[in-house]
C-alpha positions as CSV (number, residue, x, y, z in Angstrom):
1,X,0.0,0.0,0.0
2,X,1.3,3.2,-1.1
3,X,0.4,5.5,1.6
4,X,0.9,9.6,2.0
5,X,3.2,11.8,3.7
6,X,2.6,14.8,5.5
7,X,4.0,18.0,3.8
8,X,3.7,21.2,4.5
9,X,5.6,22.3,1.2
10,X,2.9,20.1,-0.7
11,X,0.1,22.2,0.9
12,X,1.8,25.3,0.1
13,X,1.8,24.5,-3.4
14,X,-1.8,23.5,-4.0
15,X,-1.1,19.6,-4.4
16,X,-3.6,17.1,-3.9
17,X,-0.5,14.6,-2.9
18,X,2.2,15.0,-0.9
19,X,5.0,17.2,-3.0
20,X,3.8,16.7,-6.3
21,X,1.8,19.2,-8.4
22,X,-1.6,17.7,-10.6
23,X,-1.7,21.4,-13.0
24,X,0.6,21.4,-15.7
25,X,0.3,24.9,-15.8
26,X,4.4,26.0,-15.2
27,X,4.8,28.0,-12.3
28,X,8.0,31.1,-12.9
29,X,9.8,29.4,-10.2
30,X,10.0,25.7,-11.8
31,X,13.5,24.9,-12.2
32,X,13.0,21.9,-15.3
33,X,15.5,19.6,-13.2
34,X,14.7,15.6,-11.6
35,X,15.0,14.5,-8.2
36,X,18.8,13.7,-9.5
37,X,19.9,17.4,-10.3
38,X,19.6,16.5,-14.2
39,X,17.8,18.1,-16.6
40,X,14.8,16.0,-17.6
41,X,15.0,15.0,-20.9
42,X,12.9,12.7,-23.6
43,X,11.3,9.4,-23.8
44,X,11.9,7.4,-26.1
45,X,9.1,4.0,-26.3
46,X,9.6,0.5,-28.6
47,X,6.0,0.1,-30.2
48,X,5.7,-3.6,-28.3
49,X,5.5,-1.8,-25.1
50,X,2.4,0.5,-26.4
51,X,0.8,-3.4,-27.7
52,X,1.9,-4.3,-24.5
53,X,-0.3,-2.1,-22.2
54,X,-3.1,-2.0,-24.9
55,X,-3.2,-6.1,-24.5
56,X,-3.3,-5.3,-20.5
57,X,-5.6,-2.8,-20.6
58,X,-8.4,-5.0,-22.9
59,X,-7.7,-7.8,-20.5
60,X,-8.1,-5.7,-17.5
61,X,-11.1,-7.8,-14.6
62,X,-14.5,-6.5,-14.9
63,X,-14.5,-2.9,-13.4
64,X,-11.6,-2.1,-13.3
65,X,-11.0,1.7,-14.6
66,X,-7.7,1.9,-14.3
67,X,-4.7,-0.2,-15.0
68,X,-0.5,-0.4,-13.7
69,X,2.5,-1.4,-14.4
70,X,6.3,-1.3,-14.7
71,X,8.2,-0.1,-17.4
72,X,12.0,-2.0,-17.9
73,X,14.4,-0.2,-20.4
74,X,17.9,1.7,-19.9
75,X,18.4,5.1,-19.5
76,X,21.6,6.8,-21.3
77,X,21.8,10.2,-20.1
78,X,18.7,12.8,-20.3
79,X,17.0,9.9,-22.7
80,X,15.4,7.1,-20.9
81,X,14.6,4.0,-23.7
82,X,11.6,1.9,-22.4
83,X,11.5,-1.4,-24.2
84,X,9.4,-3.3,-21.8
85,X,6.3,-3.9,-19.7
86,X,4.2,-6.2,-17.2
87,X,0.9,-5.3,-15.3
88,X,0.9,-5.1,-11.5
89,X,-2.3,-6.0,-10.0
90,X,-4.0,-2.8,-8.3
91,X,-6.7,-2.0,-6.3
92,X,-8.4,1.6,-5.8
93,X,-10.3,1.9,-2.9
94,X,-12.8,5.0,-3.8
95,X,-13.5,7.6,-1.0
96,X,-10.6,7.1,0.9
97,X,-7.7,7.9,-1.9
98,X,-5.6,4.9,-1.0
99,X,-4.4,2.4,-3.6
100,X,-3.2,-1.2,-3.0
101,X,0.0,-2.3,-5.1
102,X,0.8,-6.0,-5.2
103,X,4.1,-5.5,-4.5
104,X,5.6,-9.2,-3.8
105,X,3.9,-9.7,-7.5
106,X,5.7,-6.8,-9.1
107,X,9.3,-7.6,-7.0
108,X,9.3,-11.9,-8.3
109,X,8.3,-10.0,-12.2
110,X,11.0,-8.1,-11.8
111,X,13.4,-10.7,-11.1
112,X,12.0,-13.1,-13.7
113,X,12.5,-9.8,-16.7
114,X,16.2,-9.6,-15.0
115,X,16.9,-13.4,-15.6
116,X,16.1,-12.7,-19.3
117,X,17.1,-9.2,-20.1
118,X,19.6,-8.5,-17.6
119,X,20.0,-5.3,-19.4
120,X,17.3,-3.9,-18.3
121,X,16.1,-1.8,-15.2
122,X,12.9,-0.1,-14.0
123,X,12.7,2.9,-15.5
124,X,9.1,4.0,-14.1
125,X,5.6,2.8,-14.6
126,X,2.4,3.5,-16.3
127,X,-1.2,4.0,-16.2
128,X,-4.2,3.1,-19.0
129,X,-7.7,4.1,-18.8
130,X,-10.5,5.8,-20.4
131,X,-10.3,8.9,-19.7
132,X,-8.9,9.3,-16.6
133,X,-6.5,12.6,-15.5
134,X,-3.8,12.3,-13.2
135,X,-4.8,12.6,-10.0
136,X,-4.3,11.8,-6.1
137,X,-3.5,7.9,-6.8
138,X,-1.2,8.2,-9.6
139,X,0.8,10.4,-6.8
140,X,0.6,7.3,-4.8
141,X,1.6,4.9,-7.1
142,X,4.5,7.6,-8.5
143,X,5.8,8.0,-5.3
144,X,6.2,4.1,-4.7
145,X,8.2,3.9,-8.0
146,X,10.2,6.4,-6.2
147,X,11.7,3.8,-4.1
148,X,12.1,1.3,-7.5
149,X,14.6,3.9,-9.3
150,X,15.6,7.6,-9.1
151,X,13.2,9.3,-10.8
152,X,10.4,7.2,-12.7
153,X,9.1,8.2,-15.7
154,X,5.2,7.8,-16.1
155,X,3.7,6.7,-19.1
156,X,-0.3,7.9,-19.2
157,X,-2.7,6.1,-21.9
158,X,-5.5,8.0,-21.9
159,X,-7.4,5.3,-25.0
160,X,-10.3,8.4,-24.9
161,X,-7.9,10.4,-27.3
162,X,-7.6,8.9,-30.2
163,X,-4.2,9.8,-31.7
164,X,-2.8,11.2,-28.8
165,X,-3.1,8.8,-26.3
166,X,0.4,8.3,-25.0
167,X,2.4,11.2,-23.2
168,X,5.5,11.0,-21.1
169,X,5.4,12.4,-17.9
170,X,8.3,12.9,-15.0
171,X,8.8,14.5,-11.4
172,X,10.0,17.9,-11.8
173,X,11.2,19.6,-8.7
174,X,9.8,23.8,-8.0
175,X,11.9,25.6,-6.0
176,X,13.2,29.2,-5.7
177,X,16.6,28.2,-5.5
178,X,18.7,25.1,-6.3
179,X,19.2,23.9,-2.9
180,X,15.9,23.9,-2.3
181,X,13.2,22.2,-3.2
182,X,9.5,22.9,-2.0
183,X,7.4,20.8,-4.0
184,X,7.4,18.4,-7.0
185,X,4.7,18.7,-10.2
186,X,3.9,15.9,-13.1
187,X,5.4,17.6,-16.0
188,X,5.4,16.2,-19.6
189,X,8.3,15.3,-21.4
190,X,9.1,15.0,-25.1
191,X,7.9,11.0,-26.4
192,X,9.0,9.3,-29.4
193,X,8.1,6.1,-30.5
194,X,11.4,4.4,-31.7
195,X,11.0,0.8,-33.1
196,X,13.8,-1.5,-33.9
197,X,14.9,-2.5,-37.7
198,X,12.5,-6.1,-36.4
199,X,10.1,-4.4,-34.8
200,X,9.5,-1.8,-38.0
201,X,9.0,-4.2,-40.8
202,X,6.2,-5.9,-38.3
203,X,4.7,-2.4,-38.4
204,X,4.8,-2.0,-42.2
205,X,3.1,-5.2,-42.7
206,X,0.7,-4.2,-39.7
207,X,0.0,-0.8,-41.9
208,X,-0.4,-2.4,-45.0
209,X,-3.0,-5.3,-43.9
210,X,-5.1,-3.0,-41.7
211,X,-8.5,-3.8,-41.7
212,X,-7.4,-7.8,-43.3
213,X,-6.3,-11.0,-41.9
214,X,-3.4,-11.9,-43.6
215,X,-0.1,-14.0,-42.8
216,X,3.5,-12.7,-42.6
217,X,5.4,-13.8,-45.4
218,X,7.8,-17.4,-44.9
219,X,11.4,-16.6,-44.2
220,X,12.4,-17.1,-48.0
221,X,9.6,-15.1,-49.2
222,X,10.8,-12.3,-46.7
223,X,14.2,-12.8,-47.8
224,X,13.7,-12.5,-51.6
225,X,11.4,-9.2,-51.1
226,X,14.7,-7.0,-49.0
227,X,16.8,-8.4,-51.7
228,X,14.1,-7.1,-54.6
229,X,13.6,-4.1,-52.6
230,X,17.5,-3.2,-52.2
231,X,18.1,-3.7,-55.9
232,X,16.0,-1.3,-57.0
233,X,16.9,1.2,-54.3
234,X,20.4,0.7,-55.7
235,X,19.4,1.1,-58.9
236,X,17.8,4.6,-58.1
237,X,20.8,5.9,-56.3
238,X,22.4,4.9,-59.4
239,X,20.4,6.8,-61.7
240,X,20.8,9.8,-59.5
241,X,24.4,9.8,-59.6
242,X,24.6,9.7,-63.2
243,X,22.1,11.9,-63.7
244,X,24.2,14.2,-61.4
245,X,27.8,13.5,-63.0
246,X,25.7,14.5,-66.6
247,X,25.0,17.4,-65.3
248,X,20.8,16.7,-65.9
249,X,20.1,17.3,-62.3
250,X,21.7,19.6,-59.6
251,X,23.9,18.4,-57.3
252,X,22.4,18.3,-53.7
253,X,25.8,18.5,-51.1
254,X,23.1,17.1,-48.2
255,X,22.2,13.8,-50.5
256,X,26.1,13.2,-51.5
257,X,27.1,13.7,-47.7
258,X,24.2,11.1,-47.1
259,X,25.5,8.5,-50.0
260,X,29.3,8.9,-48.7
261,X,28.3,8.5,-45.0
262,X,25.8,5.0,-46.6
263,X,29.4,3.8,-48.3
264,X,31.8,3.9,-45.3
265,X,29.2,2.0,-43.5
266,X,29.6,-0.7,-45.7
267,X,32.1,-2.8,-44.3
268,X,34.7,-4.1,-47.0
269,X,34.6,-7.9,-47.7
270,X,36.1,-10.1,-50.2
271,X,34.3,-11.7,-52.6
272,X,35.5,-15.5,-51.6
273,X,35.3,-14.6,-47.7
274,X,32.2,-13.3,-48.2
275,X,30.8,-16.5,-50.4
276,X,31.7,-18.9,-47.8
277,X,30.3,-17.1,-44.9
278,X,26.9,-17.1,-47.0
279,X,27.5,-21.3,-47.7
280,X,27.5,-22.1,-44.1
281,X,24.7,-19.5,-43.2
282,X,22.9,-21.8,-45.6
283,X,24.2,-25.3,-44.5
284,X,23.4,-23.8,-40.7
285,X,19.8,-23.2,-42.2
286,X,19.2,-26.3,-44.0
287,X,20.5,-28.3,-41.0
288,X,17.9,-27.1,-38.6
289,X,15.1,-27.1,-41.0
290,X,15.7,-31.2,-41.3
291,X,16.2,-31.7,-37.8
292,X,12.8,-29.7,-37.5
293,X,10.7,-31.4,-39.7
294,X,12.5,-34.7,-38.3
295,X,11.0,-33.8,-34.6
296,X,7.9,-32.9,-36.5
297,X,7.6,-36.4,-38.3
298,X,8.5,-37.9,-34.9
299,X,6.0,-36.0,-32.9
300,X,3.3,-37.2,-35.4
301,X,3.9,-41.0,-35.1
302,X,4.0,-41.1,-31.7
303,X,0.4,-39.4,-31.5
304,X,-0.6,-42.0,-33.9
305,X,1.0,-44.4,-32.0
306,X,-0.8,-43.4,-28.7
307,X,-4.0,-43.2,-30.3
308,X,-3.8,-46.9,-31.4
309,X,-2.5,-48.5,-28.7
């Protein structure tokens, strides 16, 4: 149970929690810095973490308004990378302001996520409903996350606008000088969704079969589609280049920085090293695929098996 603390500085500064502001108004003496002394920075989220709480929040026990949980990532410097999330049971208890965290729960997930991503820490928490602001409780729950990392950043889903459901929230300390700190407010932070190379071709396929059910393309299918892709981006680079050395178009300094940066990036291999690497790629391939439709052929007969005897 996340309970309050007395504050006189809270009072003073019109919260409805202890030290921690619910306008996002900006007061002239904010001073834009964390409970660390850094300057709060941006947020950047991998789309499976917005699935993620979606999934929790459709799943969510009848009645249930609200839902919480912890957000896992890294953070490298003012920019905190969220990459993953799990729901912690909650329960609101209206009329007395309290909120009950199931916090043996959220401390065994926490240790299960760290067995399999050991890179990753908490990084805060978040909240989805339907419409709900920030209010008293999400004070509660934000200042138990205290106690999880430095300063948490909050993630709010509010599914009642559309578009602009997500924002990025962190605990921003008002004081009239440096040294001191009188209160704390919720203030939003920049947000930027930021999928992986993975994770983005899933979303292009997503985009281009909304609204029909559809499968992913097989592996070689996948495969033979970058390769026809890349060929004729190559061949459009190509005719730009000519078209530039001809003197038909204008050279652009911005696109030939871009094309010399693309080349050093290449890394140079020879053509013989680079042919066998691909042959035992292949053999690697071809290898599993028999020993997996050998399980598969196994797995068969001894369900037939079982069913006869």
């Amino acid at each position: 149970m996340a309970q309050p603390a007395s504050s006189a500085a809270a009072t003073a500064a019109t919260t409805t929690a202890p030290g921690i502001r619910l306008d996002a108004e900006p007061s002239p003496f904010t001073v834009l810095v964390d409970r660390t002394g850094r300057y709060v920075g941006s947020v950047r989220v991998e789309p499976s973490v917005v699935l993620g709480v979606l999934e929790i929040f459709l799943r969510r026990n009848a009645g249930s308004e609200r839902v919480v949980g912890t957000l896992l990532g890294q953070q490298s410097g003012r920019v905190v990378e969220v990459t993953s999330c799990y729901a912690v049971p909650s329960v609101e208890r209206e009329g007395v302001g309290e909120v009950a965290l199931a916090k043996d729960y959220n401390r065994q997930m926490r240790a299960l996520m760290a067995r399999s991503n050991p890179g990753e820490v908490v990084v805060g928490w978040f909240a989805a409903s339907n419409g709900l602001p920030l209010d008293t409780k999400s004070c509660l729950v934000h200042e138990f996350y205290t106690t999880e990392c430095a300063n948490p950043v909050h993630l709010k889903f509010d599914l009642s606008q559309g578009a602009h459901a997500v924002a990025a929230f962190r605990s921003v300390s008002l004081s009239l000088s440096p040294a001191v700190a009188w209160a704390a407010e919720f203030r939003q932070v920049p947000l930027e969704l930021a999928p992986s190379p993975a994770a983005r071709i899933a979303l292009d396929s997503m985009i281009k079969l909304a609204g029909r059910t559809a499968q992913l393309p097989a592996t070689k299918e996948g495969v033979q589609h970058s390769v026809a892709r890349l060929l004729a981006l190559l061949e459009q680079v190509g005719a730009y280049v000519d078209d530039v050395v001809d003197g038909r178009v204008a050279p652009n300094p911005a696109v030939g920085k871009m094309l010399s940066d693309l080349l050093e990036s290449v890394p140079t291999i020879q053509p013989d090293v680079f042919s066998g690497a691909l042959s035992n790629t292949l053999n690697d391939l071809v290898m599993v695929s028999y020993l997996a439709n050998l399980t598969r052929a196994q797995l068969v007969l001894a369900e037939k098996l079982g069913s006869v005897i």
